[in-house]
N, C-alpha and C positions, 0 to 999 in steps of 0.2 A: 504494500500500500504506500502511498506518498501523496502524502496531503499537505496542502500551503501550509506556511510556518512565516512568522516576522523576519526581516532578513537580521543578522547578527552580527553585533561587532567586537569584536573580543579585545578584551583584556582580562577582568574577572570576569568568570564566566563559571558556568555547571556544565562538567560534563559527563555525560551519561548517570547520572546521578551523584556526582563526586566534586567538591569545591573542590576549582583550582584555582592559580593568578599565573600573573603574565611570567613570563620566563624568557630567558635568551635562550636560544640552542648552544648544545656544547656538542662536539664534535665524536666522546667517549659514547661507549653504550653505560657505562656505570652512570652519566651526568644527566641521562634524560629523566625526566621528572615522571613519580608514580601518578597514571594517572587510571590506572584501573579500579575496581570498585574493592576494598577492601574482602578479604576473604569471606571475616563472618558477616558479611552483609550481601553476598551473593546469592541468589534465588535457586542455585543449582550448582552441585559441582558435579566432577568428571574427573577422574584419575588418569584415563585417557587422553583427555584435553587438553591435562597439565604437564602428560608426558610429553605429548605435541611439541606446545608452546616451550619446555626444554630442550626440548631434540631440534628445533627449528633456530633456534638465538646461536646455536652453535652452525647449522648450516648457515642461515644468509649473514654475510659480509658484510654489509651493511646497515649500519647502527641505527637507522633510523627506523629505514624498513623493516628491522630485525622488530624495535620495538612498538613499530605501530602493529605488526602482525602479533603480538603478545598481548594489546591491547583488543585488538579488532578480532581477531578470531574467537575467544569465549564470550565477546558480549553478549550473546544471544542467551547463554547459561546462566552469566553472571546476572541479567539486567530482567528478562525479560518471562523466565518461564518458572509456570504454577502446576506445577505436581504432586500427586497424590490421589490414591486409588480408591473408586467409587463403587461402591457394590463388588466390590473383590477382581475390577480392573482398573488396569492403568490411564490415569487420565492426566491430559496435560492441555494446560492453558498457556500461550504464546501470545505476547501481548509485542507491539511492533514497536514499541520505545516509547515515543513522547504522546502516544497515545493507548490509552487505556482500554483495549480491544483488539480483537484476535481474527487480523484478515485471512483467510483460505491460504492467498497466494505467500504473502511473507510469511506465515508461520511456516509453510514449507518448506521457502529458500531459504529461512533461519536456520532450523534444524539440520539443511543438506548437506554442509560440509561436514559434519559428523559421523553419517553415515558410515563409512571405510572404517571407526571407531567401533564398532555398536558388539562385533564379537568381541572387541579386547575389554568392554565396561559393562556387565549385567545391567545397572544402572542406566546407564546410556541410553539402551538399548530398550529401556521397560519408559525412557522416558519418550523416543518414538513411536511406541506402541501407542503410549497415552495419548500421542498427539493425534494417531490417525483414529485411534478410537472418539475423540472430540471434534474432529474435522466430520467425521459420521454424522456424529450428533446434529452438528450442524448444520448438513445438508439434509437432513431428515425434518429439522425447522423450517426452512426455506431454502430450496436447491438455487435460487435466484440470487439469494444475497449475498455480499462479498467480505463485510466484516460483522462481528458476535460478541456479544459482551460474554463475562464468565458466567453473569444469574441476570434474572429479568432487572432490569431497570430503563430508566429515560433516555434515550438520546439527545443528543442538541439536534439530530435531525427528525427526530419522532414527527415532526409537523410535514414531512416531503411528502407528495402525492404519489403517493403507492401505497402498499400493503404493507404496513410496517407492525411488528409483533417485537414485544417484551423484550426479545432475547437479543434484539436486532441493532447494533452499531447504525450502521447503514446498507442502501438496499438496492446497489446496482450491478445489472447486470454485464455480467463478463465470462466470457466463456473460459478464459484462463485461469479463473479460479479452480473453476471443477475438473481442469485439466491437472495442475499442479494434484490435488489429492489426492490424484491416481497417480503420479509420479512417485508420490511419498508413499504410499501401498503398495506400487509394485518395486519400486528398489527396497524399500526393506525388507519384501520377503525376497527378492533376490539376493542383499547381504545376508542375513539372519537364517532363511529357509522356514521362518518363524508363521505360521498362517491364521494364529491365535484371535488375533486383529477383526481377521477378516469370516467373522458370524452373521447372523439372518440379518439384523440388522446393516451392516457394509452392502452385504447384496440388497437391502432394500436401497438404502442412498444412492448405491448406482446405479439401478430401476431407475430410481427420479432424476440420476446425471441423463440418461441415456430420456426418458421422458421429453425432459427441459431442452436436450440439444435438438430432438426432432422438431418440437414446438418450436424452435427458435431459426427451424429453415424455414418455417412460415409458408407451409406451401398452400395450405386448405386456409387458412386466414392469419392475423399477425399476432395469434396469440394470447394469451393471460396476464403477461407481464408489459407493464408500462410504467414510467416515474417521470414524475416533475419534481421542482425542487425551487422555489421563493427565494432568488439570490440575484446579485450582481455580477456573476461569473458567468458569461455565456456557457462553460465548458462543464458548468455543474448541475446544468440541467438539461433537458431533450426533448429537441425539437416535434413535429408532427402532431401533436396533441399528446404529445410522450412517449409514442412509440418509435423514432426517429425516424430522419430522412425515407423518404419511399426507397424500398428495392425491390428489384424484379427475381421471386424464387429462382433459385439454380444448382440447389443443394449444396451451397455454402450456409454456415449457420450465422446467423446475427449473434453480435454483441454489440449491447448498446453502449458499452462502456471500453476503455481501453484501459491497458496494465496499469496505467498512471492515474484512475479514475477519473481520468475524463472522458466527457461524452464523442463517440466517435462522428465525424462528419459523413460516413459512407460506412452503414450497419454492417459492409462485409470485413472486419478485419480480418488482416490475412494472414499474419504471424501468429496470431491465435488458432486460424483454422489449419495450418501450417500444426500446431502445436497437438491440435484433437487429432490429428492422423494414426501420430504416433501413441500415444492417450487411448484412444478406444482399443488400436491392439493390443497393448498392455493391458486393458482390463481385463479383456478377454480374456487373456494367455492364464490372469488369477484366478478368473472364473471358471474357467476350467479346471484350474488345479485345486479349487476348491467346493466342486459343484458335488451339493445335497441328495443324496439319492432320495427320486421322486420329484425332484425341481423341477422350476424351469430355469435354473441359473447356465446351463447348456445352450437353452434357446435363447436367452440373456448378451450370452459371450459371443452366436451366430449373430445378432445381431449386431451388437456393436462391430463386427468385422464388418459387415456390410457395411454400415453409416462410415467408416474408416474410409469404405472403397469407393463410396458417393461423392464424402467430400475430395478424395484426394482427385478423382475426375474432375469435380468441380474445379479445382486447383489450377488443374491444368488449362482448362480450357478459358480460365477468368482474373488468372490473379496475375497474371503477366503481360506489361506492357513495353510495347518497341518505343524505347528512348532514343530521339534523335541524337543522343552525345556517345549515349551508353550501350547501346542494343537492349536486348532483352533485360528487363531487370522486371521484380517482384514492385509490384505498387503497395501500397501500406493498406488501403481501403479501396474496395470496390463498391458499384452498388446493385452491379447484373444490368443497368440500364447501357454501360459501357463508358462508366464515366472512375476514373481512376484519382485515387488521391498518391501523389509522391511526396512521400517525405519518410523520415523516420525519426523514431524518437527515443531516447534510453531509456526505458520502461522494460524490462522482459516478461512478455517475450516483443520483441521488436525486430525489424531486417534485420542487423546484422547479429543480433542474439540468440537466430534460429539454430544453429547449428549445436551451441550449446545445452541446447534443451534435447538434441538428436531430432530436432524436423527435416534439415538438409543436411546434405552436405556443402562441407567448407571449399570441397573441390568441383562444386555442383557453379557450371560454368553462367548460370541467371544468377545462381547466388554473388558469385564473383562479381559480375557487372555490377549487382545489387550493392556491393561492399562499395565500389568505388564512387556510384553515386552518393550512397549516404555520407562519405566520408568528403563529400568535395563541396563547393561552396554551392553547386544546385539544388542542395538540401536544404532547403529554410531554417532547418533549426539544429546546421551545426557551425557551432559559432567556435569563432580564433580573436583572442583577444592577448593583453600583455601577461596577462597568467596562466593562459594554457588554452589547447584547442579541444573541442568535442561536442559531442550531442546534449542535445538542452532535450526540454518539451515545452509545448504549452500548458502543462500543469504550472511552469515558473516563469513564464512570458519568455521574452525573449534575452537573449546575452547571459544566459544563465546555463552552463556547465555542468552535468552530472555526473561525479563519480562512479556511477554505477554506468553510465556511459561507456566509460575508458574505461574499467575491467570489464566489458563486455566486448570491446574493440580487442580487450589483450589477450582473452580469455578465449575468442576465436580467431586469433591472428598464428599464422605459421611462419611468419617472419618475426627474427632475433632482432631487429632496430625497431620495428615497429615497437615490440614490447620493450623495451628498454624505455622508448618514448613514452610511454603508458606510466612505467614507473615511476620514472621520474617527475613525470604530472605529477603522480599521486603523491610522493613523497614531497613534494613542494609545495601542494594544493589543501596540504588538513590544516593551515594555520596555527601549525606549534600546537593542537589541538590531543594529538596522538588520534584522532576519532575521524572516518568519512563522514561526508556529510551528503544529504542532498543535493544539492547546490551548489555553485559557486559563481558570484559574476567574475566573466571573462577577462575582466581589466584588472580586479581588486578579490583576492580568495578569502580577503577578512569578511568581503560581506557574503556568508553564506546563509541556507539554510537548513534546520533542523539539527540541531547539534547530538540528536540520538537518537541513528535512525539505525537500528539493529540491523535490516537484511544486508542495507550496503557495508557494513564493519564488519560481518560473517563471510559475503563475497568475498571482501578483501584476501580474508584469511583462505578462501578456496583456492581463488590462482596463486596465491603464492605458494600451496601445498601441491597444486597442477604444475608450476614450475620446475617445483622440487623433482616429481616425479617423468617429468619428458625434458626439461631444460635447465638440470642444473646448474649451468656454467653461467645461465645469469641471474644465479644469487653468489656467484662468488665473487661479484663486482660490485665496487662501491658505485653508487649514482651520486 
């Protein structure tokens, strides 16, 4: 999730829940200032986590890097997650930092770089369980919604025009929610082997994923789900009477919302349906291996293979437009009428974050073309300013810089200079903060956004363990 925040100017400042003040940089890794959350006031530990963050300060080279990775990779333990078992299972609540609420998509990209963890820490591993047994829950509340409080109470959006219930954060639809879910259910039983998770219940929520996605190709009409929203942000509410822009069925699925919750201008997003391909087969493949004799969780997993094979048709024949600079490249939104939106944005899943999520390939030749338009100045919303270049969104207007941008540029890049550039963004760009942020403007990286924003500080700590594991020669450089 990534939601507007004040912009921030540091001196004193909280970070991640921890006073700190201003400091110079010193050059040692003994000199950099502790800016992690103290032990006993961490929400979770991991024996695992802490062997990690030991075994890695001795890999990377680089003092700084070293320590923003020692910082940023357990935030999501330290800051963010509520554990503890309910009716004799494991449940876990995953709240996404500076907001008090537990969205589908970051509780999952929180938890993800742990995964590889989960045999070395019981623990660990019982606190995945809990998450995907709570991400259940919550799609069995409303399969539409995208973020959950932990017990009923009030939203500050409780008054938006939808259907909003007790349990509910807020309540837009994305289809990359319910795609993430199933990522977190099928790689953990593919680390663990573990299928405990996954009882009547799982397979009812993914009845209702599998419901929600056919509902939402809108072939027979446009549907159940609609939202408006009483604001001053075009991007926070949706156009059409709330069901957004017209599109022409084509068996792509609508999201009215995109990764960044904002409202999409052309209901086909394409990185998302790009992202369900993969998503439904993967369900499948569990539902199988855990199908109920007497079910129909068989005929459950048939389908979902089929809607896999509708949209990826649909893919083909709609989500690729001939760029006069670039040839072939993937457009960001369609709307089936033949009208194409280009841009991209850092949000994942987003063009150039597909690969990462395994939607394309990295050597998949529209993908390529796709990489260099988003990365060139034809992209509206990638911005080069005096402290660093990358993809913004319209979630933070414009001139606005995303970290999670540039680990997602690094994180799918097969070139060694590219990623070095990446780094060294980053290591320049957190403002002596130790911490990613949302944000940054392009000229000035003190004025950021969100100073605790748990999925992009867990990121962090992924590619630099992806580095370790396919490039280590550049963590044994200083930047």
């Amino acid at each position: 999730m990534i939601h507007r925040r004040n912009f921030i100017k540091t001196g004193a400042l909280a970070v991640a829940g921890v006073a700190t003040s201003t400091w110079s940089f010193a050059k040692n890794a003994a000199d950099f200032p502790v800016v992690r959350i103290p032990a006993n006031k961490r929400s979770f530990t991991s024996d695992a986590v802490e062997a990690t963050i030991t075994r890695m300060k001795k890999v990377i080279k680089d003092p700084e890097i070293a320590w923003l990775f020692e910082n940023c990779f357990p935030n999501t333990i330290d800051t963010t997650v509520q554990y503890k078992p309910i009716d004799g299972k494991p449940d876990t609540f995953v709240i996404t930092g500076d907001i008090d609420a537990m969205w589908l998509r970051d509780s999952t990209a929180q938890v993800w770089p742990y995964l590889p963890l989960l045999k070395e820490d019981p623990r660990l591993k019982d606190m995945v369980a809990g998450l995907i047994n709570r991400q259940t829950k919550c799609i069995i509340i409303d399969p539409y919604a995208n973020a959950f409080y932990y017990r009923p109470q009030k939203s500050e959006w409780t008054s938006d025009h939808t259907e909003m219930k007790p349990m509910l954060h807020e309540r837009k639809w994305e289809l990359d929610s319910l795609c993430y879910t199933i990522r977190l259910a099928y790689h953990y039983w593919k680390t663990t082997g573990d299928t405990a998770p996954f009882d009547a219940d799982w397979v009812k929520a993914m009845r209702l994923v599998f419901l929600t996605c056919k509902e939402q190709q809108r072939k027979e009409n446009r549907g159940p789900y609609k939202f408006g929203r009483t604001t001053a942000w075009s991007t926070d509410t949706v156009p059409g009477n709330g069901y957004g822009n017209p599109i022409k069925p084509n068996g792509l699925i609508v999201s009215t919302f995109r990764p960044s919750d904002d409202a999409a201008v052309y209901p086909f997003f394409i990185p998302s349906n790009f992202f369900a391909v993969v998503s439904f087969r993967q369900v499948a493949e569990l539902l199988e291996k855990v199908a109920r004799p007497g079910s129909m969780d068989n005929k459950l997993a048939a389908d979902f293979k089929a809607l896999a094979l509708e949209v990826e048709n649909a893919l083909k024949k709609h989500a690729v437009y001939n760029h006069p600079q670039f040839g072939k490249i993937y457009a960001f939104e369609v709307d089936g009428f033949g009208n194409y939106l280009l841009m991209d944005d850092a949000g994942i899943p987003g063009l150039i974050s597909m690969p990462y999520l395994g939607a394309v390939s990295v050597k998949d030749p529209i993908y390529i073309n796709t990489r260099k338009f988003v990365l060139s100045g034809s992209n509206p919303y990638f911005f080069k300013g005096k402290a660093g270049e990358g993809l913004g969104s319209p979630h933070t207007l414009i001139d606005q810089i995303w970290p999670m941008g540039i680990i997602a540029r690094a994180i799918t890049s097969t070139n060694d200079a590219e990623i070095e550039a990446q780094l060294r963004q980053l290591k320049n760009t957190h403002n002596h903060t130790g911490f990613m942020h949302e944000s940054f403007d392009k000229d000035d990286d003190s004025k950021f956004t969100r100073k605790w924003f748990a999925w992009v500080n867990t990121l962090f700590g992924e590619l630099i363990l992806k580095l370790e594991k396919e490039r280590p020669h550049l963590l044994a450089k200083v930047y």
